[in-house]
FISEMI-477462 format. One record per residue (C-alpha): residue number from 1; residue in one letter; x, y, z. Coordinates in nm, 2 decimals, decimal comma. Example, Ala and Ser with C-alpha at 12.3 -4.5 7.8 and 13.67 -1.06 7.14 Angstrom:
2
+-----+------+--------+--------+--------+
| pos | code |     c1 |     c2 |     c3 |
+-----+------+--------+--------+--------+
|   1 |    A |   1,23 |  -0,45 |   0,78 |
|   2 |    S |   1,37 |  -0,11 |   0,71 |
+-----+------+--------+--------+--------+
REM end
This chain:
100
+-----+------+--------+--------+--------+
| pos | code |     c1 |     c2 |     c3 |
+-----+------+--------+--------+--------+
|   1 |    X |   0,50 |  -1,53 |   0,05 |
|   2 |    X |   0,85 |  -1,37 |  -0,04 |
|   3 |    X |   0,94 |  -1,30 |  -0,37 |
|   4 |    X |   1,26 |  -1,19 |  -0,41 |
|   5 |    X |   1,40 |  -0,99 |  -0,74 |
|   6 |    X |   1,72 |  -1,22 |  -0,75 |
|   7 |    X |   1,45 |  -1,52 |  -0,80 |
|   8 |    X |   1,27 |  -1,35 |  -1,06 |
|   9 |    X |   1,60 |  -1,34 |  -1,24 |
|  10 |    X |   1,72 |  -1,65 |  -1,20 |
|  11 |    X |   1,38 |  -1,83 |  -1,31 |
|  12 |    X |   1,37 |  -1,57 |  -1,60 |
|  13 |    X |   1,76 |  -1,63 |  -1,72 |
|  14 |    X |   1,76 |  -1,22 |  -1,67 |
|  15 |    X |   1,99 |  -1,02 |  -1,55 |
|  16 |    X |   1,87 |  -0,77 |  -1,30 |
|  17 |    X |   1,89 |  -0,45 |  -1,49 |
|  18 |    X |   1,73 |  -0,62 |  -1,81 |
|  19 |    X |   1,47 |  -0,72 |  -1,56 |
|  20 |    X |   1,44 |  -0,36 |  -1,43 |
|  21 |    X |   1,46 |  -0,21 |  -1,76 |
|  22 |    X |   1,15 |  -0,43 |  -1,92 |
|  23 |    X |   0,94 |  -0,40 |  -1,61 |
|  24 |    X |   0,93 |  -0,03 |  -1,61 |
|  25 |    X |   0,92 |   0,00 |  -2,00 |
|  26 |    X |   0,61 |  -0,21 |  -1,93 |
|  27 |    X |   0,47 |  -0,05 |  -1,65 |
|  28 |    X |   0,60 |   0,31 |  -1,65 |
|  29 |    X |   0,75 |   0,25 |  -1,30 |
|  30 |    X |   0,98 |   0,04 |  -1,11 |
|  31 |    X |   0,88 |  -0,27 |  -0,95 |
|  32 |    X |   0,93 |  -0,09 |  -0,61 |
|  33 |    X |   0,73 |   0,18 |  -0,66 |
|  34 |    X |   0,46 |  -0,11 |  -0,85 |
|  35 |    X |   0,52 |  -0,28 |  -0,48 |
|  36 |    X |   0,44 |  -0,01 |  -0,31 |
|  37 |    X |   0,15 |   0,11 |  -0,48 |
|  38 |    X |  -0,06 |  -0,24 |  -0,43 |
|  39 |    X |   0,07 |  -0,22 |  -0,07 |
|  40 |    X |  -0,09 |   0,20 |  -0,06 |
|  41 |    X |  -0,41 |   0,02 |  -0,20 |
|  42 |    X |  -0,44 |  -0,30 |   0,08 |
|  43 |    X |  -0,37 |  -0,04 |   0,33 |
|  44 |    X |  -0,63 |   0,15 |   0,19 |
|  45 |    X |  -0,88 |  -0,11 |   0,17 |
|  46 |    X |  -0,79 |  -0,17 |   0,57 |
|  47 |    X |  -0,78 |   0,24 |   0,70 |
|  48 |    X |  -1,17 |   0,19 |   0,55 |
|  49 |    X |  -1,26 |  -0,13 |   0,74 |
|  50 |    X |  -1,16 |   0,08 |   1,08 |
|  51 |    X |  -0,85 |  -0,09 |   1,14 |
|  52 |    X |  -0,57 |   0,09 |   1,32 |
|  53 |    X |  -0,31 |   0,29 |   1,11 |
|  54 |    X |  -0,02 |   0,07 |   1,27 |
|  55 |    X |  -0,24 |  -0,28 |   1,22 |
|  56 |    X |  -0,23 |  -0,17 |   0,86 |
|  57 |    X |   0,09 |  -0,07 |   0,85 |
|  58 |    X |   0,20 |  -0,45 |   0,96 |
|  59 |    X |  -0,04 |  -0,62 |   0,79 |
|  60 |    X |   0,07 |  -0,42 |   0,46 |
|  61 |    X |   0,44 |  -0,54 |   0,49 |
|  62 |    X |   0,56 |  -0,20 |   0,62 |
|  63 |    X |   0,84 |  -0,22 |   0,90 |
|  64 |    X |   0,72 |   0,04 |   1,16 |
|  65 |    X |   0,45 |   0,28 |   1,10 |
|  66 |    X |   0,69 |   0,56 |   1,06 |
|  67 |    X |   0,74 |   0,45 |   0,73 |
|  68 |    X |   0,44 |   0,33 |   0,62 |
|  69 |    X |   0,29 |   0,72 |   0,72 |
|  70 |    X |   0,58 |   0,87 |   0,51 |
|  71 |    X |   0,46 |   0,66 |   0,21 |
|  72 |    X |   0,12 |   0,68 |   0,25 |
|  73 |    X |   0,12 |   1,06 |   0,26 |
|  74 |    X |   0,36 |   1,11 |  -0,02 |
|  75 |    X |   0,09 |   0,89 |  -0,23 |
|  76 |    X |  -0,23 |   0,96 |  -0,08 |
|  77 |    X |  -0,16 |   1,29 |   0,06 |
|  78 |    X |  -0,33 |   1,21 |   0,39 |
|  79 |    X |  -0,18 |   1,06 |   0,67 |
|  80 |    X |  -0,30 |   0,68 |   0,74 |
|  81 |    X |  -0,53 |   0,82 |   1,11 |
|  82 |    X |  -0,68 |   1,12 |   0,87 |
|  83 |    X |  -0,77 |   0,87 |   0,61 |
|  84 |    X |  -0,93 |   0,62 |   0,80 |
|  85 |    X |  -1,12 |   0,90 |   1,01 |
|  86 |    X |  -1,28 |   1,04 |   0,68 |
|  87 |    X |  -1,44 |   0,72 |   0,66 |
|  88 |    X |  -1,51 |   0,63 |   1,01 |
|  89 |    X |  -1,71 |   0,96 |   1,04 |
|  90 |    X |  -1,87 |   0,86 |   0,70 |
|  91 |    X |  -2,01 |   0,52 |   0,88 |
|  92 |    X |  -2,09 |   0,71 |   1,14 |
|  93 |    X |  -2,30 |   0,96 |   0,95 |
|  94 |    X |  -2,49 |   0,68 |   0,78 |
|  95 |    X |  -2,57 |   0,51 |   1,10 |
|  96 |    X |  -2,75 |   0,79 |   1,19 |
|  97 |    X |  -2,94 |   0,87 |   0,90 |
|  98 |    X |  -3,08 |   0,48 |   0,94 |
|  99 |    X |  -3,15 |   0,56 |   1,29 |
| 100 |    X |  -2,86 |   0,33 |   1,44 |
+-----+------+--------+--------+--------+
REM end
């Protein structure tokens, strides 16, 4: 589901930048970079499951996986196919230790 600033607004009786200006004063960022940051953390959860940096990318909401590796490196510092191999090789190591 689609939830577009303009509605926010308009159910609120804010204007935008009031809108703005109380978000970040409440959570020292903008709702953008708040966006983005739950969007870093579902991708997360999915580059640990095993699942393909570009199936996480379009599960996530990102448009191509260009730009979800551009974010995902500026706030992980990893890209997406590193991340998920750190804990693919991690399951693997732990399959072995229990003899799978």
């Amino acid at each position: 589901m689609l939830i577009y600033l303009d509605q926010i607004c308009h159910l609120e009786g804010l204007s935008k930048s009031t809108l703005l200006r109380a978000f970040t004063k409440s959570k020292g960022v903008t709702p953008y970079s708040y966006l983005q940051n739950i969007r870093i953390g579902e991708a997360k959860k999915l580059l640990e499951q095993g699942l393909p940096p570009v199936e996480a990318a379009l599960q996530t909401g990102f448009s191509d996986q260009s730009h979800f590796t551009n974010y995902f490196n500026r706030y992980i510092g990893l890209a997406p196919g590193v991340y998920r191999e750190i804990f693919l090789m991690k399951e693997n190591s732990e399959d072995k230790k229990q003899g799978k």
